[in-house]
KEDRENMAR-766951 format. One record per atom (N, C-alpha, C): x, y, z. Coordinates in steps of 0.02 Angstrom, whole numbers, padded with zeros to 5 digits, always signed. Example, Ala and Ser with C-alpha at 12.3 -4.5 7.8 and 13.67 -1.06 7.14 Angstrom:
REM residues 2
+00660-00284+00390+00615-00225+00390+00660-00165+00390+00642-00112+00354+00684-00053+00357+00645+00002+00394
***
This chain:
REM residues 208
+03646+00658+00225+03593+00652+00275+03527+00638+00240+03487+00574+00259+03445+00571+00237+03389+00635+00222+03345+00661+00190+03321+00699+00182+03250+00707+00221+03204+00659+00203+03130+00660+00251+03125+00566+00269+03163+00580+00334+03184+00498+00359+03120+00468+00366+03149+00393+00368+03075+00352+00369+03037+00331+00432+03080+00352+00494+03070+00340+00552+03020+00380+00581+02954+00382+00599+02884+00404+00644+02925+00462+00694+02890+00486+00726+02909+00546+00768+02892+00504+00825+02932+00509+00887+02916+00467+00934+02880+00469+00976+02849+00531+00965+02749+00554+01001+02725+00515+00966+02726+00473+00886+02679+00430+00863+02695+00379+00907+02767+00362+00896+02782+00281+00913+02747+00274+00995+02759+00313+01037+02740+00333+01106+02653+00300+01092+02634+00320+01053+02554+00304+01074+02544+00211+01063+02600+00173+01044+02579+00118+01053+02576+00102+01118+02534+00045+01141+02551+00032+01199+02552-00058+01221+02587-00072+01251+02598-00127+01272+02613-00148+01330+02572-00206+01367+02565-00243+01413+02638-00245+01465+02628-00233+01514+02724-00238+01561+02733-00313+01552+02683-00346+01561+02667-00423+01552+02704-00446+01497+02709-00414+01434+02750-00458+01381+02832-00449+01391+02838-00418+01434+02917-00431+01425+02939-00466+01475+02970-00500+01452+03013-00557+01479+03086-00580+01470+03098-00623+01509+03183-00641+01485+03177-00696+01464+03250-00688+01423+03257-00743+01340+03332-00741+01352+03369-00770+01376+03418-00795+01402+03458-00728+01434+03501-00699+01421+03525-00654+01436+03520-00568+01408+03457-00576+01379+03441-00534+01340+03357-00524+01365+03321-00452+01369+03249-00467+01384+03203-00465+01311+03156-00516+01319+03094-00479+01255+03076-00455+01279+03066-00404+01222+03031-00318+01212+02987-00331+01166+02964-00411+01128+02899-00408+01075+02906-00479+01065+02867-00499+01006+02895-00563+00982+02946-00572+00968+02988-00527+00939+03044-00525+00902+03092-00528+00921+03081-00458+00962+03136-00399+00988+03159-00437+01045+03229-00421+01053+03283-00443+01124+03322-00367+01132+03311-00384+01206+03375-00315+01239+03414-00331+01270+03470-00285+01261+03517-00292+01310+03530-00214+01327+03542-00192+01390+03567-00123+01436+03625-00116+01465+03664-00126+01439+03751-00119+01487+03794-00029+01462+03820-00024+01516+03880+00029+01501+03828+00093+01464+03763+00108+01492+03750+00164+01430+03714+00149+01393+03724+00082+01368+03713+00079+01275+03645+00034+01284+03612+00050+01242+03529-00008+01272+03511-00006+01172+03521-00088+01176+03522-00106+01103+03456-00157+01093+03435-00153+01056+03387-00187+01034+03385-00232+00961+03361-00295+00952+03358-00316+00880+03311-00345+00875+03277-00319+00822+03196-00353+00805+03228-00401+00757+03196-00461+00752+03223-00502+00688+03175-00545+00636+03096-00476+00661+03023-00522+00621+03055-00515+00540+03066-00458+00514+03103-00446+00437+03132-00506+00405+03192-00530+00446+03220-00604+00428+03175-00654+00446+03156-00674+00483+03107-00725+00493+03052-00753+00430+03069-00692+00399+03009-00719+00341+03048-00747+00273+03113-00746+00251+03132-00760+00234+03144-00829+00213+03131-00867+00170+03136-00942+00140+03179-00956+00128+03260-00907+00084+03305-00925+00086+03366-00864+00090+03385-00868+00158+03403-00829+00221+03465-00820+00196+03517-00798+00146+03574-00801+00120+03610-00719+00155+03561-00675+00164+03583-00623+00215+03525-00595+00259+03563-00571+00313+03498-00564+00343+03469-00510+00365+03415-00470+00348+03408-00432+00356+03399-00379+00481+03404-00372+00486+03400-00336+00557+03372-00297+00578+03344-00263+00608+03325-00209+00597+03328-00182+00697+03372-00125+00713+03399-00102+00767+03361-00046+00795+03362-00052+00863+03360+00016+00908+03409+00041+00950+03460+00084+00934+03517+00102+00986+03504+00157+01027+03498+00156+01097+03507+00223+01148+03551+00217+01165+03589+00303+01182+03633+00313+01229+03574+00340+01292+03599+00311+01351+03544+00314+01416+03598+00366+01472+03661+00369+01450+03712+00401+01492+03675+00464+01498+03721+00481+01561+03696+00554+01602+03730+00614+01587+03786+00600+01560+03843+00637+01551+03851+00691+01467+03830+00752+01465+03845+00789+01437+03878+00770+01381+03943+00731+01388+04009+00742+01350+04022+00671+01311+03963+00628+01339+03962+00537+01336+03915+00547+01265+03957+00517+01204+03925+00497+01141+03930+00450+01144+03883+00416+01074+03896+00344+01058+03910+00372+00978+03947+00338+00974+03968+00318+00867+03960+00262+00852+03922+00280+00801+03909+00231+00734+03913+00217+00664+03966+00168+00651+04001+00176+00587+03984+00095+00547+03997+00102+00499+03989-00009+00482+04023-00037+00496+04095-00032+00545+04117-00056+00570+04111-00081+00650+04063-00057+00682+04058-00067+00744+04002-00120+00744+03977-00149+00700+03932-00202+00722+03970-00265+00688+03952-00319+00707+03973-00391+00691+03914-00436+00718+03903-00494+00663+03866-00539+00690+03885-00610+00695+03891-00637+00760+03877-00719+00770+03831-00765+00762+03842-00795+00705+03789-00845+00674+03807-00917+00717+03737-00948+00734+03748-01036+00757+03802-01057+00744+03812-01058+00705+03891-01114+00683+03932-01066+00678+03961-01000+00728+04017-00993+00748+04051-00958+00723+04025-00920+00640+04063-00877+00607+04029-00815+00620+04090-00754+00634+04070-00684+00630+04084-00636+00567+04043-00614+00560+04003-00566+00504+04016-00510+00526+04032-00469+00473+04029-00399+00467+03991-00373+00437+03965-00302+00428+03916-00273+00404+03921-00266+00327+03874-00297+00284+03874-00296+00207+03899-00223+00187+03920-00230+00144+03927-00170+00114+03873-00157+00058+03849-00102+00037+03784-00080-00004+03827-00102-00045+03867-00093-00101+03851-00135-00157+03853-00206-00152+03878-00260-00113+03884-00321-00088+03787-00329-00094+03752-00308-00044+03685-00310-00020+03637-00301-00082+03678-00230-00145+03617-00210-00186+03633-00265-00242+03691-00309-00258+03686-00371-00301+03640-00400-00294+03602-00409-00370+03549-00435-00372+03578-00525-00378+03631-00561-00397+03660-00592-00372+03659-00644-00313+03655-00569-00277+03681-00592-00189+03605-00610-00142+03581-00532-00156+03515-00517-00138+03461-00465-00183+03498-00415-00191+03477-00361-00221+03411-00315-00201+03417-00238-00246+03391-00176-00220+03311-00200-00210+03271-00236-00243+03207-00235-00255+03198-00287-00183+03253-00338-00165+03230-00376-00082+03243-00308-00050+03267-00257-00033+03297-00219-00001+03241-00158+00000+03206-00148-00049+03143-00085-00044+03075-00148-00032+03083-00206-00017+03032-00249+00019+03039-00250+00095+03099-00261+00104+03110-00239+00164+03097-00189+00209+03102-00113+00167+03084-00069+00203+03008-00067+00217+02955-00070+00149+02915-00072+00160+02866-00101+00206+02929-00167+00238+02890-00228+00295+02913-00184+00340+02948-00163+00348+02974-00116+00439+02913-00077+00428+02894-00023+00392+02876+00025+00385+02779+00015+00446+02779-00036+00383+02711-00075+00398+02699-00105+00474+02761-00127+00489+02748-00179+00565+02786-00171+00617+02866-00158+00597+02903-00131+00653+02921-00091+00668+02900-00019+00651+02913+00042+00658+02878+00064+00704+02833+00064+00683+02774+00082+00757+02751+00034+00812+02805-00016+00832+02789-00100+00838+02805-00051+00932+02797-00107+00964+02800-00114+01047+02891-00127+01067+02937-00126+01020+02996-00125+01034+03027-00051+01046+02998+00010+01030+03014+00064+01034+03003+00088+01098+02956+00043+01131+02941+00058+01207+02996+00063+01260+03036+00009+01252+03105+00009+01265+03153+00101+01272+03112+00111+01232+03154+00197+01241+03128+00235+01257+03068+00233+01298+03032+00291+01334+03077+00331+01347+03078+00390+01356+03124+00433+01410+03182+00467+01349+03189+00432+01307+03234+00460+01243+03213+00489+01198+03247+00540+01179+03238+00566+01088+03264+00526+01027+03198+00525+00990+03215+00487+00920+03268+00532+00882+03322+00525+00845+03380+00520+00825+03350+00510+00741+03325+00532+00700+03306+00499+00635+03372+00505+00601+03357+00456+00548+03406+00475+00487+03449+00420+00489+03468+00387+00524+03527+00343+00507+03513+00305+00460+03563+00292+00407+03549+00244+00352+03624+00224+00323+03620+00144+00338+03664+00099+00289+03673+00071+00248+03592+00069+00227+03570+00042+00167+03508+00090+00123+03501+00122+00076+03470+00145+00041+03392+00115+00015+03348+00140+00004+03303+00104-00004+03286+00146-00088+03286+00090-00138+03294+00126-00212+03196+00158-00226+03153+00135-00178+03095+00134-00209+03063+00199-00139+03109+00218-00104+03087+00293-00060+03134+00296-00020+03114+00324+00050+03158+00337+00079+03186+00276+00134+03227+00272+00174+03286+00336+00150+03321+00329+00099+03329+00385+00051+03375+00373-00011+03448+00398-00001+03483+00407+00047+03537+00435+00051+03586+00394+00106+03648+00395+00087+03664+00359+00155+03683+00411+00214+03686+00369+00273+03709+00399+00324+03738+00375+00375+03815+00338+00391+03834+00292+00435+03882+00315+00472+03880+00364+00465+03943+00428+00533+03887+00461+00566+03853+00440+00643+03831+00463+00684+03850+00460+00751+03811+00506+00790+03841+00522+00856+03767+00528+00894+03765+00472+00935+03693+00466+00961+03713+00513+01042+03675+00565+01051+03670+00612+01106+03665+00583+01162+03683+00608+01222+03638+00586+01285+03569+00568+01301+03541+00529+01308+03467+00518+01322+03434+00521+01257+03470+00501+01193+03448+00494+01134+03449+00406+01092+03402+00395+01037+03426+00353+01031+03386+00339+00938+03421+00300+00909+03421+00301+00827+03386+00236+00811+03371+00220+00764+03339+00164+00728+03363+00137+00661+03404+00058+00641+03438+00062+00558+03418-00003+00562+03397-00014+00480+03417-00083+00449+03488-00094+00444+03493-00168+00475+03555-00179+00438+03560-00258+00411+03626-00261+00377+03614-00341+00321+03663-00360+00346+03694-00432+00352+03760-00507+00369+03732-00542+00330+03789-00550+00317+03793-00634+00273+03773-00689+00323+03759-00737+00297+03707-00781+00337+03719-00871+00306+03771-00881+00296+03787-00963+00283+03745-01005+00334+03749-00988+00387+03690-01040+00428+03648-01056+00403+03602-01012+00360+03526-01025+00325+03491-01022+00371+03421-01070+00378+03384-01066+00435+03404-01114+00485+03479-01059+00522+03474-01124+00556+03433-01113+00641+03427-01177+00679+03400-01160+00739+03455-01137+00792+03456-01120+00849+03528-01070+00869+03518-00999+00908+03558-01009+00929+03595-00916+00953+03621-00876+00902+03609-00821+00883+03640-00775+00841+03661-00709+00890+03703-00691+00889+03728-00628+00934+03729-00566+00888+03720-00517+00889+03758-00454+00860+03765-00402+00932+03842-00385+00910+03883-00357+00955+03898-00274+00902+03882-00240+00963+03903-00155+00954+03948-00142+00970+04005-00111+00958+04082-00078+00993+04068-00032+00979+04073+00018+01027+04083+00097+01015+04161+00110+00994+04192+00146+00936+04238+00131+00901+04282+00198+00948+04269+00240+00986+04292+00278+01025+04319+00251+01105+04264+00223+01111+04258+00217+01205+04273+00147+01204+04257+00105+01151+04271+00023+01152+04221-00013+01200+04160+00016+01230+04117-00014+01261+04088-00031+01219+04058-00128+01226+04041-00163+01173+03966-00184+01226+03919-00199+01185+03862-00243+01207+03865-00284+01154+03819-00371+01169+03809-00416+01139+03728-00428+01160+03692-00439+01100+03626-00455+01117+03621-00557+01082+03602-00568+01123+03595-00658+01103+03513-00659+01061+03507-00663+01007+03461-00694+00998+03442-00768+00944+03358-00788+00939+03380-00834+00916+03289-00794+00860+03291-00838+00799+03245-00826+00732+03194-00862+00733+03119-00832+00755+03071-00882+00760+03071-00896+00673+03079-00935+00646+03071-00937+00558+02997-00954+00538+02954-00923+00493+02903-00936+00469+02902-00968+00421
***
């Protein structure tokens, strides 16, 4: 379990505030920011910011960065989250599974020093960003971690969780990314590895 997670207390995140005016729909998915797309089915209300990748010049994986609630009413109704329950659909049609940390910390591939840049860009812009708005009404969930950050926190992993009723968590996560920059739909799809209720969020990469 991560130790002193990197995720804000959500009385901070709560004090951003943002316009009802910016959200809108983006195909079958709503914006929640520039970035951010939602989707709400079965319970599960998923979110993917994708400013992190966007900045990227040469996009060989891609970085993500998520908001998962469980919104269910029900006492006894979890959600699980393991690296197996996410997958991503890139433009041209191939699905991705979730990197594995040593795959991600190859300096090689990508490596640890893109990976503690990364955090430091969430930290800075999408952590306390207008996509968290999306979860009014929920408890922040800290701690989840799939990827380690070598230069703070979170330094520990943590990818066996159980998001509560009316709760909801926050993770980076990394896919391989052969598309490059391409222009497109990208999907990432959640399966709850218990209940098999899946959401798909469509989005597409403004690229800078």
């Amino acid at each position: 379990m991560c130790r002193r997670p990197w995720f804000p207390t959500i009385s901070l995140l709560a004090a951003v505030l943002i316009p009802l005016a910016f959200i809108a729909q983006a195909g079958s998915a709503t914006k929640t920011s520039t970035f951010g797309f939602m989707v709400h089915e079965q319970g599960i209300r998923l979110v993917v910011n994708t400013e992190t990748a966007a900045w990227k010049k040469k996009p060989n994986f891609l970085p993500l960065v998520i908001f998962i609630g469980n919104s269910t009413l029900s006492s006894a109704s979890v959600l699980t989250l393991n690296r197996y329950c996410f997958s991503l659909t890139d433009p041209i049609g191939q699905i991705h599974s979730l990197c594995t940390l040593k795959e991600i910390q190859d300096r090689k591939n990508y490596g640890f020093v893109e990976v503690a840049n990364d955090y430091t860009f969430i930290q800075q812009s999408i952590e306390a960003g207008p996509d968290v708005q999306s979860f009014n009404g929920l408890s922040l969930q800290p701690g989840t971690c799939f990827f380690t950050n070598v230069r703070g926190q979170p330094s520990m992993i943590r990818d066996q969780v159980q998001i509560r009723p009316n709760g909801f968590t926050t993770a980076l996560l990394y896919f391989a990314n052969p598309a490059g920059r391409a222009k497109g739909t990208y999907k990432l799809t959640y399966t709850d590895p218990t209940t098999k209720a899946s959401v798909t969020v469509p989005f597409e990469i403004a690229w800078k």
